[in-house]
LOKOL-759056 format. One record per residue (C-alpha): x, y, z. Coordinates in nm, 4 decimals. Last residue first. Layout:
<recs>
       c1       c2       c3
        X        Y        Z
...
</recs>
This chain:
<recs>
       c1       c2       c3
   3.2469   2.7864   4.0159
   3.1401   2.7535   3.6333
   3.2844   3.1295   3.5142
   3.4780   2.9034   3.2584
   3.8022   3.0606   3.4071
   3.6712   2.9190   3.7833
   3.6401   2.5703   3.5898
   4.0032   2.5690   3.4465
   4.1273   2.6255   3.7899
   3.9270   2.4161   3.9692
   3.9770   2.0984   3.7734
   3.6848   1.9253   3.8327
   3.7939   1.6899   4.0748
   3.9433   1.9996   4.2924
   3.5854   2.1895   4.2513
   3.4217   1.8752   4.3795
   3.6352   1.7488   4.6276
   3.6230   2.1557   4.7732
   3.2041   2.1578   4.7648
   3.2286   1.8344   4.9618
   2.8279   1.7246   4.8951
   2.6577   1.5287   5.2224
   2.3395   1.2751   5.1865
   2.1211   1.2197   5.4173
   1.8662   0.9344   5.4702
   1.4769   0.8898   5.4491
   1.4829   0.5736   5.2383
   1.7000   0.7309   4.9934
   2.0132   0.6600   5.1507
   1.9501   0.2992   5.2466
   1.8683   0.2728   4.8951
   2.1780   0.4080   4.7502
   2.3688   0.1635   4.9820
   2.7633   0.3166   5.0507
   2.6625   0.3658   5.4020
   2.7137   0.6415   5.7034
   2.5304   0.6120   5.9933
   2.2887   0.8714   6.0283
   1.9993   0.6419   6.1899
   1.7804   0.7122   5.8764
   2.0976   0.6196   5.6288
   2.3812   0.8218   5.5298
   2.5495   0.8739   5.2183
   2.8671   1.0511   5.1327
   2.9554   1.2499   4.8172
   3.2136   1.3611   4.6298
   3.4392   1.0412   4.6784
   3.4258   0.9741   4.2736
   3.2720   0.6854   4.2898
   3.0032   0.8129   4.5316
   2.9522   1.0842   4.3298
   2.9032   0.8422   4.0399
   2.6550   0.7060   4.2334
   2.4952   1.0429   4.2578
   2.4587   1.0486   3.8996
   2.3084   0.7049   3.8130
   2.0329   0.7703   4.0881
   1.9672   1.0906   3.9508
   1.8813   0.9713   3.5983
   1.7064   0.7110   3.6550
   1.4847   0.9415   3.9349
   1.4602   1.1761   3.5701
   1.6415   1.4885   3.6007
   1.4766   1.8107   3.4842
   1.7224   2.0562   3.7079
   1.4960   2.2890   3.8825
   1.2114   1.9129   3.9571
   1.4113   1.6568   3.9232
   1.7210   1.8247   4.1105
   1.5355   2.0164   4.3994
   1.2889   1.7492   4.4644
   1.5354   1.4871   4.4717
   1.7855   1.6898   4.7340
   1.5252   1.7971   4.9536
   1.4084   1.3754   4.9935
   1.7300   1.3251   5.0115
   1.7896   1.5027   5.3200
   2.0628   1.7360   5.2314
   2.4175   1.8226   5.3886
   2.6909   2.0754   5.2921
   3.0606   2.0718   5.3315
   3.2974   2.3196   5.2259
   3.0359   2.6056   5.2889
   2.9316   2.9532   5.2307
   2.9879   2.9560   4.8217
   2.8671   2.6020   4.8383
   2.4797   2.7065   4.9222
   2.5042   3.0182   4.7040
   2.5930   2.7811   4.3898
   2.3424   2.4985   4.4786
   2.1773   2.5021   4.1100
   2.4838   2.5852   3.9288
   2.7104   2.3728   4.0513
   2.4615   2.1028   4.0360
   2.4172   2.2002   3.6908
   2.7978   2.2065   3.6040
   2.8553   1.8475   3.7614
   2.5289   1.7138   3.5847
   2.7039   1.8450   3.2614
   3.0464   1.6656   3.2944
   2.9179   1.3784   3.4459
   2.6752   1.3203   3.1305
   2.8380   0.9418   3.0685
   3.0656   0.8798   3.3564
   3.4092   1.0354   3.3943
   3.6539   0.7658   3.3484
   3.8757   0.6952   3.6830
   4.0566   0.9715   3.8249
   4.4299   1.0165   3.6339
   4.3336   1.2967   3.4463
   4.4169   1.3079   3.0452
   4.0676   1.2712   2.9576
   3.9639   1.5461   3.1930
   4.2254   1.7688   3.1119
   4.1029   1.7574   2.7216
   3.8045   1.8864   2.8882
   3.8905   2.1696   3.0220
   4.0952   2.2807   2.7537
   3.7872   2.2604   2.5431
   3.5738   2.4295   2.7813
   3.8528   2.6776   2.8618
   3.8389   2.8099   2.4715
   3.4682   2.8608   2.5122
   3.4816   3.0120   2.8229
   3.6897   3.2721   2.6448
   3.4866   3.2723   2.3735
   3.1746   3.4526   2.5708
   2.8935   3.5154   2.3600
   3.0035   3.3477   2.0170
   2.7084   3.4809   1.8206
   2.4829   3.2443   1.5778
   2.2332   3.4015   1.3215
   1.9792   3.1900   1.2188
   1.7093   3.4278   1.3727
   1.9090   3.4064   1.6837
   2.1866   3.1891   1.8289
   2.3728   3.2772   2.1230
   2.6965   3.1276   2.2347
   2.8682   3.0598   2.5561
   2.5268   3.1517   2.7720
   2.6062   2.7955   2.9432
   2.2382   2.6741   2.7703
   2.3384   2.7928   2.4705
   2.6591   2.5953   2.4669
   2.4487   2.2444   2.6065
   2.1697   2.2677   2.2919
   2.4839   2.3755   2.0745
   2.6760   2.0252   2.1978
   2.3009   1.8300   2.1578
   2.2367   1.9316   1.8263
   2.5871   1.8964   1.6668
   2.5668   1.5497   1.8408
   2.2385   1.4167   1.7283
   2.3495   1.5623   1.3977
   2.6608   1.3202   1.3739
   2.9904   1.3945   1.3554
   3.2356   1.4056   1.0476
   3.4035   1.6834   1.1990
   3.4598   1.8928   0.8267
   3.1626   1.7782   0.6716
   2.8925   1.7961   1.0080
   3.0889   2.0753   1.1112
   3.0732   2.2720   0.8236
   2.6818   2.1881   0.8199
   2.6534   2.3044   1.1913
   2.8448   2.6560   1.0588
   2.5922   2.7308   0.7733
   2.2909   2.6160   0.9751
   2.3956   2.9297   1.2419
   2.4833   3.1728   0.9995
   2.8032   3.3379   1.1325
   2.8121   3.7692   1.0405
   2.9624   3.8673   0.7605
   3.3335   4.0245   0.8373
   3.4299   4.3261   0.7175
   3.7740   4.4012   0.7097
   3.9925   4.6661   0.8908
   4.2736   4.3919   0.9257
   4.1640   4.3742   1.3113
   3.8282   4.3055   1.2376
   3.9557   4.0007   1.0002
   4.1322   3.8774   1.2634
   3.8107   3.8752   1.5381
   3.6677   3.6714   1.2622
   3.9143   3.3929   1.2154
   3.9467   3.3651   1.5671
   3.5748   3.3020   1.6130
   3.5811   3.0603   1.3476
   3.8724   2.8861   1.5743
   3.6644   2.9127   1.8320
   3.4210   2.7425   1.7179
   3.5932   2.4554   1.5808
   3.7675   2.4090   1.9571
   3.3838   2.4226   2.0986
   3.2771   2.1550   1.8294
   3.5784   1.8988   1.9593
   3.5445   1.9372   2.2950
   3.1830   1.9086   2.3136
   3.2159   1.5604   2.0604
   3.5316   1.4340   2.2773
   3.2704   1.4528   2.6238
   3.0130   1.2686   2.4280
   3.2501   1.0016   2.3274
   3.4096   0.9634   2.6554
   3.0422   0.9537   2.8246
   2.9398   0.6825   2.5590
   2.6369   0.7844   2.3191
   2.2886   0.6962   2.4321
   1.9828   0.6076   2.2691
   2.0794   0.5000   1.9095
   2.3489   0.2941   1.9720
   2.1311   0.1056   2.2083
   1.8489   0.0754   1.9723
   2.1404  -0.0462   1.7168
   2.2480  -0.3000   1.9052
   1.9389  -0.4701   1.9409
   1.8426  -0.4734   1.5768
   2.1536  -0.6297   1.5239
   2.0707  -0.9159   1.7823
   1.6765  -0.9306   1.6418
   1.8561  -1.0132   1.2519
   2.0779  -1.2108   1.3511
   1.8175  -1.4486   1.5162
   1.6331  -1.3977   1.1898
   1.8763  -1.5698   1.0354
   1.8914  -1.8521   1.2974
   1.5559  -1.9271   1.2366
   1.6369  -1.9664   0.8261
   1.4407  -1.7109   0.5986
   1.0463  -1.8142   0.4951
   0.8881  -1.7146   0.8075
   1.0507  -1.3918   0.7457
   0.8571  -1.3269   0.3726
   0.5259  -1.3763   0.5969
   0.5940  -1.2237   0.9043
   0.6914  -0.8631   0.7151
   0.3384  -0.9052   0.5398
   0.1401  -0.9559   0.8497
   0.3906  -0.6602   1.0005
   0.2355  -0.4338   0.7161
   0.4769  -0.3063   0.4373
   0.3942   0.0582   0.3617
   0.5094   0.2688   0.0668
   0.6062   0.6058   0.0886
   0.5352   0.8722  -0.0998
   0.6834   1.2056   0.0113
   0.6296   1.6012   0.0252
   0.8852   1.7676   0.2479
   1.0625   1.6569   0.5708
   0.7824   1.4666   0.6436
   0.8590   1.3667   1.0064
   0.9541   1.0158   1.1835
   0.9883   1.0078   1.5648
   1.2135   0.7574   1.7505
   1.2838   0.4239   1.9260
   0.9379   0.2982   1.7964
   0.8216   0.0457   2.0690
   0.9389  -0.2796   2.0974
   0.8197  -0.5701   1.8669
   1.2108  -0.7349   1.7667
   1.1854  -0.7206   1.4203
   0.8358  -0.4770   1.3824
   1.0068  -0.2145   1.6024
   1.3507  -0.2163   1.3998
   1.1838  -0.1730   1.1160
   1.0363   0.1539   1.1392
   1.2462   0.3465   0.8090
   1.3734   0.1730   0.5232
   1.6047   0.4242   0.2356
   1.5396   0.4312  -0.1385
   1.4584   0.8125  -0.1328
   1.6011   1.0008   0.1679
   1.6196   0.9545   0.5731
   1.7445   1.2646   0.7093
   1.8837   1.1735   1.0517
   1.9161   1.2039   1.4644
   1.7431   1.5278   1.5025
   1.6834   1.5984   1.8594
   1.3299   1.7147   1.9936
   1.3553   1.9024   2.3438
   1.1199   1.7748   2.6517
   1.3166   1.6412   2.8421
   1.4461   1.4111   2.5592
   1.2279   1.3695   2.2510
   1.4258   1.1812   1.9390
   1.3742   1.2429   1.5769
   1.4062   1.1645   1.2036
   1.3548   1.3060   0.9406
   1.2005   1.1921   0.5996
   1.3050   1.2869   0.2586
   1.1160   1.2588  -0.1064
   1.0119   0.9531  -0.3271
   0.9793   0.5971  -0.2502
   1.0890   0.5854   0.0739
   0.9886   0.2328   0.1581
   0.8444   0.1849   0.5031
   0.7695  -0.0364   0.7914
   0.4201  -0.1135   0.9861
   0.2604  -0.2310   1.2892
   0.4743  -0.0240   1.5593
   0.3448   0.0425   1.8861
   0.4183   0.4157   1.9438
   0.7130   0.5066   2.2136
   0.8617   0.7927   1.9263
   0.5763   0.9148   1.7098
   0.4572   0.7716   1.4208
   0.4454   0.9058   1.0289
   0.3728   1.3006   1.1388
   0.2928   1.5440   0.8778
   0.5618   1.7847   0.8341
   0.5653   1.7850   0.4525
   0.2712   1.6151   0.2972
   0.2739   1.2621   0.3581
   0.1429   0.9784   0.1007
   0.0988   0.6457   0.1449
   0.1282   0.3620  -0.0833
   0.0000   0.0000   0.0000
</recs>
């Protein structure tokens, strides 16, 4: 059966049951993930290329969103249909098959700490050497146009050879620092000095001797920075309840409990943090912690683990 989508109609929506794949027979489709509520493009799908598979070979949910990105004609194979020309391939085939399919869900959800950490570092040293570029042609008395924003994300996507999902998420985490600006398609370096010490930063991470940082450290560090900033500035030490601690960092900082309970034992790893149960005796159990325990925050570990230095030029302490 054919289908036809005018451009930004929906095709399904990420968490939908699926019951059928598709053919791209003419035009482009997008695709895109929802996190916390923002909508990252992972990929333009174009003509000749199979989109929802994955959910009728192994019968989760669809892993993402799929948009008309301009008039297209797709045609539909229904999971009936998909059974039928399976049941004829070898068991062990389509064994192969689920185990790829598999991998690639988990590909597509997350990207490795290191990985995301190198992708920051990279795009913040490309932008400031564009920012270089045009602070030298100001000093030569020439006139330099001003950065389109798509312009600059498709240089990096030739000259860095990274994805979308991460060109999306570094500028999502930039703007959200106040390093750059974007507006109207027009993107402004706001502060390239923290710029340059975000890549030097980082870099110093990789080459530190702590164990690996854990995948989003880096930006859970900065927010709880952020979000308990007058709290630190008064003391080396500071203890929550839990209960305090949750609701301020699911509900100012958008963590998920997942989320949270991943981060704080990475704390733990790290010696940032110590827990205490309901009697106040200290434990390493994240559920004796959270059943109506304390937990205490060593403003100083932190800022040493984090290079303090680097961070305090960032503006991040």
């Amino acid at each position: 059966m054919t289908l036809t989508k005018k451009k930004g109609e929906l095709i399904f929506s990420q968490n939908q049951v699926g019951k059928e794949m598709y053919f791209i027979h003419s035009g482009s489709v997008t695709i895109q993930k929802e996190k916390r509520g923002k909508k990252i493009e992972l990929a333009v799908l174009k003509q000749g290329s199979l989109l929802g598979e994955m959910a009728l070979i192994d019968g989760k949910p669809r892993s993402a969103t799929a948009i008309a990105q301009e008039d297209c004609e797709l045609l539909t194979i229904s999971q009936a249909e998909f059974q039928k020309q399976i049941s004829k391939t070898p068991p062990w085939y389509m064994a192969l098959i689920r185990i790829t399919s598999e991998s690639l869900r988990k590909i597509n959800t997350q990207l490795s700490g290191e990985q995301r950490l190198q992708n920051i570092a990279n795009i913040s040293q490309f932008l400031t050497l564009i920012h270089k570029r045009q602070a030298s042609l100001k000093q030569k008395n020439q006139e330099a146009q001003s950065l389109k924003l798509n312009q600059v994300k498709q240089e990096i996507l030739n000259i860095l050879g990274v994805n979308r999902e991460a060109v999306t998420h570094t500028f999502s985490f930039l703007n959200e620092a106040k390093i750059i600006q974007s507006n109207a398609n027009i993107l402004s370096i706001h502060d390239p000095e923290k710029l340059m010490g975000l890549t030097t930063f980082i870099r110093g991470l990789n080459n530190h001797n702590k164990s690996p940082i854990d995948n989003l450290l880096l930006e859970n560090l900065i927010k709880l920075k952020k979000l308990l900033e007058d709290t630190f500035s008064k003391n080396e030490q500071t203890t929550f309840s839990f209960i305090n601690f949750k609701t301020e960092m699911t509900k100012n900082a958008g963590f998920t409990e997942e989320e949270l309970s991943h981060f704080l034992s990475s704390l733990l790893k790290h010696n940032l943090v110590t827990y205490f149960d309901s009697n106040q005796q200290e434990t390493d159990s994240y559920q004796d912690m959270a059943s109506n325990g304390q937990l205490k925050i060593s403003s100083k570990n932190l800022a040493t683990f984090l290079n303090e230095e680097e961070f305090k030029r960032m503006g991040l302490l």
